[in-house]
C-alpha positions as CSV (number, residue, x, y, z in Angstrom):
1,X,10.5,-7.9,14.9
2,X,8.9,-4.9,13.1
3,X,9.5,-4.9,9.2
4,X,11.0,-1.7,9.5
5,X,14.1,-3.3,11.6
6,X,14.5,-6.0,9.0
7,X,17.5,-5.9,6.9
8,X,16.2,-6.3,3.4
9,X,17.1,-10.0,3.2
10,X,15.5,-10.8,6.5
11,X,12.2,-9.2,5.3
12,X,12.7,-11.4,2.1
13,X,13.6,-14.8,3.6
14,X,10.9,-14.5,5.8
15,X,8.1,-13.6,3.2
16,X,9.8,-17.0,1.5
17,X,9.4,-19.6,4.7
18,X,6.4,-21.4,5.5
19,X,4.4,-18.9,7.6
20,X,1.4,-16.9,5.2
21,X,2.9,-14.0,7.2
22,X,4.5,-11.9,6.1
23,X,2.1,-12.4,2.8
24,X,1.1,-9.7,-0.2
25,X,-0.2,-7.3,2.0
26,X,2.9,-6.6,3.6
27,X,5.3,-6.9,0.4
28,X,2.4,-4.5,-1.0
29,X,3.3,-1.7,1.8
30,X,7.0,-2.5,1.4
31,X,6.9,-1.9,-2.4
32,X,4.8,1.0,-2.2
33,X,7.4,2.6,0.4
34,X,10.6,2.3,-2.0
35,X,8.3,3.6,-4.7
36,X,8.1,6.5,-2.6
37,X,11.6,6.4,-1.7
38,X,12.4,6.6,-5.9
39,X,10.3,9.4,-6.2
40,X,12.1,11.4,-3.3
41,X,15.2,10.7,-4.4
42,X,14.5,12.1,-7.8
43,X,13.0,15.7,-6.5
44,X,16.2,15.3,-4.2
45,X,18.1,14.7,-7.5
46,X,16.5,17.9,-9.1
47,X,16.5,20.6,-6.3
48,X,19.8,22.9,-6.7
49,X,20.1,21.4,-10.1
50,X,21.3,24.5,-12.9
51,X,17.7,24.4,-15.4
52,X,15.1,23.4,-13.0
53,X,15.1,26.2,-10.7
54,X,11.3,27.4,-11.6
55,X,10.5,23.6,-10.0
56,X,12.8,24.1,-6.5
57,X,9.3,24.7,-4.3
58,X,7.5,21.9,-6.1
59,X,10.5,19.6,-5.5
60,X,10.7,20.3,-2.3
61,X,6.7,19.4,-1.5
62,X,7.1,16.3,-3.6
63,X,10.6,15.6,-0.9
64,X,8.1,16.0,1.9
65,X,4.9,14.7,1.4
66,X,6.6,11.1,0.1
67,X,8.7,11.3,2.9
68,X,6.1,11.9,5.2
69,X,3.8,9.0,3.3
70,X,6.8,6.6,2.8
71,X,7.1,6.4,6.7
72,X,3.7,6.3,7.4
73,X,3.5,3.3,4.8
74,X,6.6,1.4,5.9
75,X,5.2,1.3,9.8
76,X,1.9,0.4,8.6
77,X,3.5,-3.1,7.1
78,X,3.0,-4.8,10.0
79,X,-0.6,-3.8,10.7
80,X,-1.7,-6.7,7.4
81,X,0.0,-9.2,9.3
82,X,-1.7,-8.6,12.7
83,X,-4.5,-8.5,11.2
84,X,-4.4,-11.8,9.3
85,X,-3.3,-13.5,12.5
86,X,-7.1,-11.9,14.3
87,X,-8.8,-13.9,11.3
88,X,-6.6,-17.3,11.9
89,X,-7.5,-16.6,15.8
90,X,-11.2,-16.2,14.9
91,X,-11.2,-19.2,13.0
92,X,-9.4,-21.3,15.7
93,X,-12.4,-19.9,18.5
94,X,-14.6,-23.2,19.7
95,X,-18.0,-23.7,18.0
96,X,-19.3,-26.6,20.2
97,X,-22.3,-24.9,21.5
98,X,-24.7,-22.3,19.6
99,X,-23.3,-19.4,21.6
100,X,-19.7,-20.1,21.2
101,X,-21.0,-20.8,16.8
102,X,-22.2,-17.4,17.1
103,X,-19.7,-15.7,19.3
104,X,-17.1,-17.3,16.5
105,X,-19.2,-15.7,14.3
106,X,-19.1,-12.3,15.0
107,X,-15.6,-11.8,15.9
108,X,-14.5,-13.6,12.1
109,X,-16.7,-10.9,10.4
110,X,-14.8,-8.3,12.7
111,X,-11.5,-9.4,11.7
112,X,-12.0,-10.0,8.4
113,X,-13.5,-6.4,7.9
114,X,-10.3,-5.2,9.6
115,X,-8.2,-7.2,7.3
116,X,-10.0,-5.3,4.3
117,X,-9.7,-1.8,5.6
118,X,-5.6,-2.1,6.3
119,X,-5.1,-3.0,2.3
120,X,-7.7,-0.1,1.8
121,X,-5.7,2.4,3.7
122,X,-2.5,1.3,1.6
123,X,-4.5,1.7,-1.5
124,X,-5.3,5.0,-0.5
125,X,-2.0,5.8,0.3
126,X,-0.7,5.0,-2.8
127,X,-3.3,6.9,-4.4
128,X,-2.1,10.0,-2.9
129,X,1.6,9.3,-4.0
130,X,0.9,8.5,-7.3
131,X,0.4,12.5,-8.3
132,X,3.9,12.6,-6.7
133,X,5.1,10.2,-8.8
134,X,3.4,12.4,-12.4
135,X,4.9,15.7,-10.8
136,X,8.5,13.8,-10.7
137,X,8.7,12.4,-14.2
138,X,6.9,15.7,-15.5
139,X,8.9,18.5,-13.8
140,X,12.0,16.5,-12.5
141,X,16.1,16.0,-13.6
142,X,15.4,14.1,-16.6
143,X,18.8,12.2,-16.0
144,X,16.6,10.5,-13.2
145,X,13.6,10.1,-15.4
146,X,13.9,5.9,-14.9
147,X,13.9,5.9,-11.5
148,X,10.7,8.2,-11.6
149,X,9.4,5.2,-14.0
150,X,10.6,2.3,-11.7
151,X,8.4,5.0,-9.1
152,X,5.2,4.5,-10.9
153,X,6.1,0.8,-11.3
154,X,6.0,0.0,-8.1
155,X,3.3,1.8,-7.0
156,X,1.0,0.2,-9.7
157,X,2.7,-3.3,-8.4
158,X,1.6,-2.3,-4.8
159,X,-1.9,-1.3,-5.6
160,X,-2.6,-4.3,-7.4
161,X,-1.1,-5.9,-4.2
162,X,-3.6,-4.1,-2.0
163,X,-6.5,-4.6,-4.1
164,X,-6.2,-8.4,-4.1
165,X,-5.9,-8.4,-0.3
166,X,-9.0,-6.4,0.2
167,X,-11.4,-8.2,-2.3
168,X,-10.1,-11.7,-0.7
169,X,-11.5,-10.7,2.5
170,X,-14.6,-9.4,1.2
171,X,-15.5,-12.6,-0.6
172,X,-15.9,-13.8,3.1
173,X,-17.8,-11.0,4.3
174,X,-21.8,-11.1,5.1
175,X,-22.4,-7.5,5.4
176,X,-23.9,-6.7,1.9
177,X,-23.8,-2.6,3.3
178,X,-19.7,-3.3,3.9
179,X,-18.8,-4.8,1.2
180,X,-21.2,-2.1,-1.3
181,X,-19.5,0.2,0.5
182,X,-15.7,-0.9,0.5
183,X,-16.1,-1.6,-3.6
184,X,-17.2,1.6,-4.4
185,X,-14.5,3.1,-2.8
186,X,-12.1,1.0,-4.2
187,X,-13.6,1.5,-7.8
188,X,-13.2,5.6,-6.9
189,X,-9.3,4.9,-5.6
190,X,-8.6,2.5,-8.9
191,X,-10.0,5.2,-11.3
192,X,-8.1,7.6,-10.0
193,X,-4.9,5.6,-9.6
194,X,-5.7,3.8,-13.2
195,X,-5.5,7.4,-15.0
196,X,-2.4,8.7,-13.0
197,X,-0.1,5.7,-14.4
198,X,-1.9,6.0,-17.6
199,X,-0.6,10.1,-17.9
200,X,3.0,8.6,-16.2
201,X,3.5,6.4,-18.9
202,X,2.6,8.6,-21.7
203,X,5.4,10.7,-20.0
């Protein structure tokens, strides 16, 4: 079953039993998705509303881009668990023979690269609502203002999420290019996500 057609406590018991599936990656994207629930509902709190007319059209962008990420996010949950289970395959493949060793080989580093570019993509996603979230708490009804914080909670909870699972994998990865690469990028998303939560909380 998709995580999307889990009732909330089916999503949570399962993340509790013994399978590393569903794991951090997938709470990450779950998190991330009712932080941009939050920050919907308060621009959906604030258009109409008598005193914040001069913010209607920014209101309504904030309503559609974190609708249109929030989906995006919550039918990418799955995509960390699919990839987790191509690493446990790769690590279950037979190494008897030199070929089958090196055959192993290559489809691990495969996987695992795939396992570090799904977190990434969350990352990035985040990063992308996280201006959403600053617009909210600047510009939105300030009898929402702490569900616009609980917003940039949870998307700072989620990137740290999404972080961890993509330097795990790369601790396993041989290709020095890759993993140069994937951590400069990363240190690009986390500055820019580091300084939007820094403004949100001055807010």
């Amino acid at each position: 079953m998709k995580i999307s057609d889990m009732t909330v406590k089916e999503f949570i018991d399962d993340v509790a039993s013994k399978s590393p599936t569903p794991g951090g990656g997938a709470v990450g994207a779950a998190v991330a998705a009712l932080g941009a629930a939050l920050i919907q509902m308060v621009a959906n709190l604030t258009i109409g509303k008598k005193g914040y007319e001069e913010y209607e059209a920014e209101m309504e962008r904030i309503v559609a881009e974190a609708d249109y990420r929030r989906k995006k996010i919550l039918d990418s949950a799955d995509d960390d668990i699919v990839a987790f289970n191509e690493v446990m395959k790769a690590l279950k493949l037979p190494k008897s023979t030199p070929q089958e060793k090196e055959e192993r080989k290559e489809k691990l580093q495969e996987s695992l690269k795939k396992a570090c570019e799904v977190p990434y993509e969350l990352a990035r996603e985040i990063s992308k609502l996280c201006p959403l979230a600053e617009s909210a708490m600047k510009f939105g009804n300030k009898n929402a203002h702490s569900d616009a914080e609980s917003a940039v909670a949870l998307l700072e909870a989620a990137f740290t999420c999404a972080l961890a699972n993509v330097e795990i994998n790369l601790q396993s990865i041989k290709d020095e290019e890759f993993v140069s690469s994937m951590r400069e990028a990363v240190s690009e998303l986390k500055g820019k996500v580091d300084n939007c939560i820094i403004n949100c909380k001055k807010m």
